[in-house]
N, C-alpha and C positions, 0 to 999 in steps of 0.2 A: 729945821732944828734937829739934832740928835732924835729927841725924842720919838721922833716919827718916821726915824727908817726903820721898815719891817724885811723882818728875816727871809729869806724867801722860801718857797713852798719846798717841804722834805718830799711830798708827796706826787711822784710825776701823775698818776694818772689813775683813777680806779674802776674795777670790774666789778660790778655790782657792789656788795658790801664789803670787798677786797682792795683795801688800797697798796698801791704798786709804788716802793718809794723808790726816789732817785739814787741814795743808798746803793741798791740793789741793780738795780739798772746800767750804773757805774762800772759797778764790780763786774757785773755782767761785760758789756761793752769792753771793759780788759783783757777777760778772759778770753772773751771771739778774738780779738785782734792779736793778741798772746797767741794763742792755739794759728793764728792763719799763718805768723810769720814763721813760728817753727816748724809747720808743713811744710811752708816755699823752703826753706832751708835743709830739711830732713831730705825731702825728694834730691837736690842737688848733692848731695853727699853720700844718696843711694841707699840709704833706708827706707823700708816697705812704705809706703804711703801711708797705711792705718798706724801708723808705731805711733803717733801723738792720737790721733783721736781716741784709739783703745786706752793709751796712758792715763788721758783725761776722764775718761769714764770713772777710773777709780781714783786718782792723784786729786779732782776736783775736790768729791764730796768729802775724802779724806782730809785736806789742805783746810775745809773750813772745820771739820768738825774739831780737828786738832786745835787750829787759831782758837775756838772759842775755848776746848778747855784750856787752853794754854792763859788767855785772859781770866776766865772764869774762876783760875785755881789762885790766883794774884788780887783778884778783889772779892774773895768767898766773904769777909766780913760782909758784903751789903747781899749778895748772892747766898747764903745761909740764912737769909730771912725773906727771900724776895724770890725763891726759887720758879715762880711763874716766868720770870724775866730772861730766863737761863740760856733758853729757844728763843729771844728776839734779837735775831742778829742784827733784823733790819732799822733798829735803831743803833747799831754801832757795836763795837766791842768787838772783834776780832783783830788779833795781836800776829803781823808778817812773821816774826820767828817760830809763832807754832805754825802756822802756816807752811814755811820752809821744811820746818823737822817731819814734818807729816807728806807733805809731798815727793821731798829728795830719800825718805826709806820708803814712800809708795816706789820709787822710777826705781830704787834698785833693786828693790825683790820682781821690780815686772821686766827690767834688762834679764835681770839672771835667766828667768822663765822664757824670756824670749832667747836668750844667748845671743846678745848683742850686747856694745858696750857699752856701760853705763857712763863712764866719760866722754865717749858720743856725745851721747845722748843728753849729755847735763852742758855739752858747752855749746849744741845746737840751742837748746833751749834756754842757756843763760841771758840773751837780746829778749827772749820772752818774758820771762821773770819780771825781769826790771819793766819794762815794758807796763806789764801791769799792774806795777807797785805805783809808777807815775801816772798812769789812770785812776788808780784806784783812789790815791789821797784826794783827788776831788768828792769823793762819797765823804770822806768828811769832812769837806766844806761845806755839802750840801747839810749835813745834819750841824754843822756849828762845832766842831770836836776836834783832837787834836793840835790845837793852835796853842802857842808860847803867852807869854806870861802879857803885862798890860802895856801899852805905848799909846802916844798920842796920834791923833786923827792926821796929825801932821807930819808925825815920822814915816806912816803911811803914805800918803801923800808924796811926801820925797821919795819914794822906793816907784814912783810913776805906775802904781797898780789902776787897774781900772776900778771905775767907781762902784761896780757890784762885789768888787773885791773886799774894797773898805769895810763898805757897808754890812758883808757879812760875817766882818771880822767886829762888826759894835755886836756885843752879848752881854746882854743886861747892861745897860747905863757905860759900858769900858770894854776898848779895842784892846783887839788882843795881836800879838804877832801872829803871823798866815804861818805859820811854819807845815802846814799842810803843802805850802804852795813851794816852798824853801825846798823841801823831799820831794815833790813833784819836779823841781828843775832841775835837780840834783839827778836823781834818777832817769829824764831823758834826757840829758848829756850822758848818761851811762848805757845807752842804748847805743847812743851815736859810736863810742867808744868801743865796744863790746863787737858792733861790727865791723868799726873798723880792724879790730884786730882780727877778724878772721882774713883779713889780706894778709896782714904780719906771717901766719903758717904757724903759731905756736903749737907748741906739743901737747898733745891729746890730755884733757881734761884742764889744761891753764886758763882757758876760756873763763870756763865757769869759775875757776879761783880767783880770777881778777874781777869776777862779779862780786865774789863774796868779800872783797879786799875793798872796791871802789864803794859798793853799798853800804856796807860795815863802816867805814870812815864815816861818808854822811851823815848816817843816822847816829851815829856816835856825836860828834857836835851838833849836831839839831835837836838830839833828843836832850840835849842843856838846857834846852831854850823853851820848853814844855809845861807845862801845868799837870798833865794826865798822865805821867809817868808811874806803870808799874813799876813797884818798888822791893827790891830782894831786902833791903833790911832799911831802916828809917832815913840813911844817906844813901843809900848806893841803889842807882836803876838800872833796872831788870837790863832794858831793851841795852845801856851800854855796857853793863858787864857783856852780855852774850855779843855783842859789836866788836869788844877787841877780843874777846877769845876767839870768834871767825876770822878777826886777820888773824892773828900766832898761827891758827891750826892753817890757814890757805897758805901761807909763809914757808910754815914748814912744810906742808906738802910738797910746795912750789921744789924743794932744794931736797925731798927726798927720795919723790919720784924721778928726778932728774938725777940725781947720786945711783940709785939704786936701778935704773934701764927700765922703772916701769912707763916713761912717756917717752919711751924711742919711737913710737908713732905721731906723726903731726895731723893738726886739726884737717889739713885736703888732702889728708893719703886714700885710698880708698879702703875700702874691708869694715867689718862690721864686727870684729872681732876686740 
């Protein structure tokens, strides 16, 4: 019966009175795998070996502190009287486009500083991104969050999910769409994609604009299908307003740095300039 499938454990594993959730561990697990493939990549294109891992030193902590206030500032009603909550990330609540705004001005003030290019460097790292964004929406399967509005056990069922799928998708008494799972497939065929195109040879920095074009699309129709949608004004949400303003602005980059001779250099030329 319904009634008796339980949710499964947020909590992977605890250290003394410190419980370690899956949450975290997720997010974790992205990040290594994010950071290893942009090394193998960086090193072939002849970038210093440490140019990711210094990045991440400050890009990580940055990327979440921004995501939370990024979320924090979007649900201050509950967050203005619950201020203890503010610091528990490992229940949820951080939002990929602060995430993004916080990480992509960390790599360009540490390109500058380093004098290498920061178009490099964002379209080595664009297969990473995504990379972790498709890891990471399993942390919110594990805590039950981010999923689409109600459907039946059955509609499920025809989408051939496996059965711990379903079942994490019953929340209180009513299934919800996986749309965790929607953005997670989404987003590893944008891996697949991302590298392919470094065969293509596109020009310096379209890399990562076809990141921000292919992921922005996505999330733009999934984030429809949502329940927990930050909200810019009582219709309109957050996450897609700022979805199609990433395609326009990647759009027109695409046609102004190619007008204007700033991507006369291709993703496999060499130089670090």
């Amino acid at each position: 019966m319904n009634e008796n499938i339980q949710p499964l454990n947020p909590i992977a594993f605890s250290l003394g009175p410190f419980d370690v959730h899956w949450y975290g561990v997720i997010i974790g697990t992205g990040l290594a795998l994010a950071l290893w493939l942009a090394i193998r990549e960086a090193d072939r294109r002849g970038l210093p070996k440490d140019t990711f891992p210094d990045l991440m030193v400050w890009a990580i902590p940055i990327a979440i502190i921004s995501a939370r206030i990024y979320y924090v500032m979007f649900q201050w009603d509950f967050y203005q009287n619950h201020p203890g909550e503010i610091i528990k990330i490992w229940n949820g609540g951080i939002a990929i486009h602060g995430a993004l705004i916080g990480s992509v001005l960390t790599a360009y003030f540490f390109t500058k500083s380093k004098q290498i290019s920061f178009w490099k460097v964002a379209d080595i790292a664009a297969p990473s991104i995504i990379l972790g964004q498709a890891i990471g929406r399993w942390g919110n399967f594990m805590n039950q969050e981010a999923h689409g509005g109600e459907v039946t056990r059955a509609f499920l069922e025809n989408l051939h999910l496996p059965t711990f799928i379903i079942d994490q998708m019953y929340i209180n008494g009513t299934y919800y769409h996986p749309t965790f799972l929607y953005e997670s497939l989404w987003d590893f065929a944008g891996v697949i994609l991302l590298i392919a195109l470094r065969r293509v040879n596109l020009q310096r920095g379209e890399i990562f604009l076809s990141y921000m074009i292919w992921y922005s699309i996505g999330r733009f129709f999934i984030e429809g299908l949502r329940t927990d949608s930050l909200m810019l004004t009582e219709n309109l949400r957050m996450a897609q307003t700022i979805s199609m303003g990433l395609i326009l602005l990647a759009a027109a980059l695409f046609v102004y740095r190619r007008k204007s001779g700033l991507a006369n250099v291709r993703y496999l030329d060499k130089g670090n300039e």
